[in-house]
C-alpha positions in Angstrom: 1.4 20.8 9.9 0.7 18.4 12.6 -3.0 18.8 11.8 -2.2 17.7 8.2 0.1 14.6 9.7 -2.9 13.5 11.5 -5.3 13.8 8.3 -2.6 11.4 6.7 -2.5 9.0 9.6 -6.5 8.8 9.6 -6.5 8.0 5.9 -3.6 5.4 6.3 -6.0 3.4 9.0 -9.0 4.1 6.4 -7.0 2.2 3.8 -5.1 -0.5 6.3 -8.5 -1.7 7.1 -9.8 -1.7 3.9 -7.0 -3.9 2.7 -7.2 -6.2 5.7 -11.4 -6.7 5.1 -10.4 -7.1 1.4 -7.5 -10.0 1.9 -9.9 -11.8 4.9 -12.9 -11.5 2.3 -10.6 -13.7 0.0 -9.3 -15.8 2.4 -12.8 -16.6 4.5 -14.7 -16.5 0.7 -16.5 -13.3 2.2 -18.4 -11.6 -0.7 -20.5 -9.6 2.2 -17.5 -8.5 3.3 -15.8 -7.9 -0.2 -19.1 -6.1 -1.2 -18.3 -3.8 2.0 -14.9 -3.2 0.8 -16.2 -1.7 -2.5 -18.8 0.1 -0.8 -16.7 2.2 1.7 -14.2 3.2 -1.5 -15.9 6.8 -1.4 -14.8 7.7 1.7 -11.5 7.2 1.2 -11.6 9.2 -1.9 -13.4 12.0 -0.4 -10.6 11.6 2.4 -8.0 12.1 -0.5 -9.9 15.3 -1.6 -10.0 17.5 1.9 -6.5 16.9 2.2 -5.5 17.9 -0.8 -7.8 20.7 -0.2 -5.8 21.7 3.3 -2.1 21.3 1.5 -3.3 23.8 -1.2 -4.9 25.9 1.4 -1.6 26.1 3.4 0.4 26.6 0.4 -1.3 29.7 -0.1 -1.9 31.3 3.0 1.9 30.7 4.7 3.9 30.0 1.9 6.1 27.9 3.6 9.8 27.1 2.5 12.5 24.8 3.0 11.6 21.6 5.3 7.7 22.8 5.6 7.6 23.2 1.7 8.9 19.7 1.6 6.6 18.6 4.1 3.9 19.9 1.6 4.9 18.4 -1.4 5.6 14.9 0.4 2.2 14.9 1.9 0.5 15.4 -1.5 2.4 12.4 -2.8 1.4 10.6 -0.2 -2.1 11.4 -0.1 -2.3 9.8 -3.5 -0.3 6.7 -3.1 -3.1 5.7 -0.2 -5.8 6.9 -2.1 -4.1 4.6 -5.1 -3.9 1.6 -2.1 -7.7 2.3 -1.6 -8.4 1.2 -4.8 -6.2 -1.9 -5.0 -8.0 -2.8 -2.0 -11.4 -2.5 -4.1 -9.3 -4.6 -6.7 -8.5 -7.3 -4.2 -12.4 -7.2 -3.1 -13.6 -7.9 -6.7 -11.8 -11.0 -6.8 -12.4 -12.2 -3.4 -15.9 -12.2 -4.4 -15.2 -13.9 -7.9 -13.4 -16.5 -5.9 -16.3 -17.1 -3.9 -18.4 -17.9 -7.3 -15.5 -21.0 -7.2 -17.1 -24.1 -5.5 -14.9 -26.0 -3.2 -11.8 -23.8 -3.9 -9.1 -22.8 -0.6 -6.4 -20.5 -1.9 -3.0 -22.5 -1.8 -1.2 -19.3 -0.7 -0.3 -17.4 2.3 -1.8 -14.2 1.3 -2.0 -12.9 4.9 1.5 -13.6 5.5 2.2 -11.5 2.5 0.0 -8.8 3.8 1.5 -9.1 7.0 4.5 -7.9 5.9 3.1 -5.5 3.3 1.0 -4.1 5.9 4.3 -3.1 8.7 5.7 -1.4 5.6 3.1 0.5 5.7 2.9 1.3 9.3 6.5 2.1 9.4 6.4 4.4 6.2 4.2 6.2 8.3 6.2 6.3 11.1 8.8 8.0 9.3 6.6 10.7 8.4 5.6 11.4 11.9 9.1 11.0 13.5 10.7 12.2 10.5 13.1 9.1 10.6 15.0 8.8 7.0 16.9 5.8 8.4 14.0 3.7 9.2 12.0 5.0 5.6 15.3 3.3 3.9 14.7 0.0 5.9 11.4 0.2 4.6 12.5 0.8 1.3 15.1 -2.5 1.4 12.1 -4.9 2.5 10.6 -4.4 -0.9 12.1 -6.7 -2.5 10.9 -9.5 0.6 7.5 -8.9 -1.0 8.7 -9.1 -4.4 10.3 -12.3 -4.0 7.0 -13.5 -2.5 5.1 -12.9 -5.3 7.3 -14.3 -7.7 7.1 -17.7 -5.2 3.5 -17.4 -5.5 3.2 -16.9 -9.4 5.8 -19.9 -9.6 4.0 -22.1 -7.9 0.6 -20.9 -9.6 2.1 -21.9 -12.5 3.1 -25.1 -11.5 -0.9 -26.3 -10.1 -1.9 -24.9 -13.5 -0.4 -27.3 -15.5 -0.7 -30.2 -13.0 -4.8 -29.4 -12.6 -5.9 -27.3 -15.7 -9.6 -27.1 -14.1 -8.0 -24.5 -11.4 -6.2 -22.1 -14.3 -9.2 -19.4 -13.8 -9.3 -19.2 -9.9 -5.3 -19.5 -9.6 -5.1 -16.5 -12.2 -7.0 -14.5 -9.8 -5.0 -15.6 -6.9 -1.9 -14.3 -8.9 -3.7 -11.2 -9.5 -4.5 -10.7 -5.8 -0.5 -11.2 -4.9 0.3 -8.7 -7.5 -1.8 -6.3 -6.0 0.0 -6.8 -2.9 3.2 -5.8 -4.3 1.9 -3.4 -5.3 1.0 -1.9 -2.1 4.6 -2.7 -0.9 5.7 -0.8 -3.8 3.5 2.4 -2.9 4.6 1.9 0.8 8.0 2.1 -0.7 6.8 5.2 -2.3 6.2 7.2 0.8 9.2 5.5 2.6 10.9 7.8 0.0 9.0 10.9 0.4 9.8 11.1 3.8 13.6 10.9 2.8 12.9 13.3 0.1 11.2 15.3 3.0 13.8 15.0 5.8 17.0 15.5 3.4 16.0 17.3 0.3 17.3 14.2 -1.4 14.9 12.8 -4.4 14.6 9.2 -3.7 11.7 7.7 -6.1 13.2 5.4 -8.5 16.8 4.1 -6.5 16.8 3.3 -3.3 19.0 6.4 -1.4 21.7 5.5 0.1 22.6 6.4 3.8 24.8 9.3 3.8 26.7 7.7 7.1 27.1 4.4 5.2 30.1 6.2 3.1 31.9 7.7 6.1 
């Protein structure tokens, strides 16, 4: 088990740095570096596939029950929420480098500081999973809706430049489309947030937001 933990925590850093080269690319106009985004896309994928290959081979050679059998079944949930941030990454890549076809155009938007938060929901996701810390995964699970509200600010404002400079509807489009993708990561660190409380307490999170069981003593 803690062999398949670290195969997890290997993949997360595949995809953390992928989605850090892919938010610099846009904010730097980087197509080399967006290019290299798309390029190292297999390897996550073929990171996906060995560890899907070692949950099946451990669910048929131990059998294993209770919290190990949850264990399982969170980790191949997981597995495919990072392999799904992989390719958001390569989303965010694509149009970094359309952006760069842009002349003279600076993205009005703190995409970093998005990703900045995005990205400690990510790291503490994982944390739960390796401390096996439901309380923290529900924190995680709460600052969703940070991100959310930032991409709502974002699309507002978008909205806003669009009408007051029509000449920047394309580019801003793609901006919008970039901070969607963000959330979206949030939403899949939200994901595993939940599998790890699905995982620790047996308790199906995915869709709500679990409540703490001490919160109604």
């Amino acid at each position: 088990m803690d062999g398949l933990k670290q195969s997890l925590l290997g993949l997360c850093g595949i995809v953390e740095e992928q989605i850090e080269s892919a938010v610099r690319a846009v904010v730097d106009r980087d197509a080399t570096l967006a290019d290299n985004v798309e390029a190292n896309d297999n390897l996550i994928d073929q990171r996906e596939v060995e560890i899907e290959e070692e949950c099946l081979k451990i669910l048929a050679l131990y059998q294993p029950v209770a919290v190990d059998l949850r264990f399982i079944v969170a980790a191949l949930k997981i597995n495919n929420d990072l392999e799904r941030m992989g390719d958001l990454a390569v989303n965010i890549a694509h149009k970094a480098r359309a952006l760069c076809e842009v002349p003279n155009f600076a993205v009005p938007f703190d995409l970093e500081g998005m990703w900045s938060k995005v990205r400690a929901m990510l790291r503490d996701a994982l944390d739960c999973l390796v401390n096996t810390d439901a309380q923290l995964a529900r924190e995680v699970c709460r600052r969703d809706e940070e991100v959310n509200e930032l991409k709502h600010s974002i699309r507002r404002r978008a909205e806003q430049m669009m009408a007051e400079s029509p000449e920047l509807v394309v580019p801003l489009f793609k901006v919008v489309a970039i901070a969607r993708n963000l959330e979206r990561l949030a939403d899949l660190s939200t994901n595993i947030a939940e599998d790890v409380i699905y995982m620790v307490e047996g308790q199906i999170a995915r869709h709500r937001h679990a409540p703490d069981p001490e919160s109604s003593e």
